[in-house]
C-alpha positions in Angstrom: -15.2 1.6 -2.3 -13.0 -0.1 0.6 -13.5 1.8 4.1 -10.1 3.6 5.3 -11.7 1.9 8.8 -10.8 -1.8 7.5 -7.0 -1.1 7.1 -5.0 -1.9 9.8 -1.4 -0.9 10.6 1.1 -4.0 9.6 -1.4 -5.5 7.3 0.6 -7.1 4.1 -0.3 -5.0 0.3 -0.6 -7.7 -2.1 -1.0 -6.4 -6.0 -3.6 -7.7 -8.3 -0.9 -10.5 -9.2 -0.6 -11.4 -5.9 3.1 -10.1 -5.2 3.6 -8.7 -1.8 4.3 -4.7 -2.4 4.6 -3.4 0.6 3.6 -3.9 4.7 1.3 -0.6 5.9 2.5 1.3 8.1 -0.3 4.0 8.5 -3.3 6.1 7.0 -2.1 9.3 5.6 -5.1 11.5 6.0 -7.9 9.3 4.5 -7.5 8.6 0.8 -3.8 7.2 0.9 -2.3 4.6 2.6 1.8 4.9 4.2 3.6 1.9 3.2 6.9 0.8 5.6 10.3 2.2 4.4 11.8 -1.2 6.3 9.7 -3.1 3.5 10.6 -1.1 0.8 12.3 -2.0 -2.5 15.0 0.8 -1.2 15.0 0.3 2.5 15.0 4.0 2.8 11.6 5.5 1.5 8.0 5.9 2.6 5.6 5.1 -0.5 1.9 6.3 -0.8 -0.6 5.0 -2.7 -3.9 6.1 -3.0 -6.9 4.1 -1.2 -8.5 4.2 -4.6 -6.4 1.3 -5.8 -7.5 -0.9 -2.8 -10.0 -3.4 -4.6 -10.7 -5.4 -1.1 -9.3 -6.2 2.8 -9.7 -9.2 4.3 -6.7 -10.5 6.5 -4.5 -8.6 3.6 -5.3 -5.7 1.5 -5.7 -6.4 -2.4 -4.8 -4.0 -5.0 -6.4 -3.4 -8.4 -2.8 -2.8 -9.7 0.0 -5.2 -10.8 2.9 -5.2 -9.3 5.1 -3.2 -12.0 2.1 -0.7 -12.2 2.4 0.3 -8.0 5.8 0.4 -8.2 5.8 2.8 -11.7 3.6 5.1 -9.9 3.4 5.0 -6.4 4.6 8.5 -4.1 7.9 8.2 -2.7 8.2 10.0 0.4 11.6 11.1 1.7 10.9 10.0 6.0 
């Protein structure tokens, strides 16, 4: 499992397919990661997703999800 410690605020999400899906913009406690509303498909929403679908960081962090599958099930968050 990916260390919480190894994601960095403004680091790009890229999904399994290698589309970009979102820019962090913080931790939310320590199993889900606050994606920027500014990068978002609405312009106006937060999204969470859980740490658990991080497969690895480097100078990005790589999901184990496609694309479609973040986007079907990721937490919008109204702020």
């Amino acid at each position: 499992m990916v260390s919480a410690s190894e994601i960095q605020e403004h680091m790009e999400v890229r999904s399994l397919d290698g589309e970009h899906v979102g820019t962090v913009d913080h931790l939310e406690g320590s199993d889900r990661i606050k994606l920027t509303k500014n990068d978002s498909p609405d312009g106006e929403h937060h999204h969470l997703i859980p740490l658990d679908w991080v497969d690895h960081v480097d100078a990005h962090v790589h999901l184990s999800k496609n694309a479609s599958d973040v986007r079907a099930q990721w937490t919008h968050v109204a702020n």
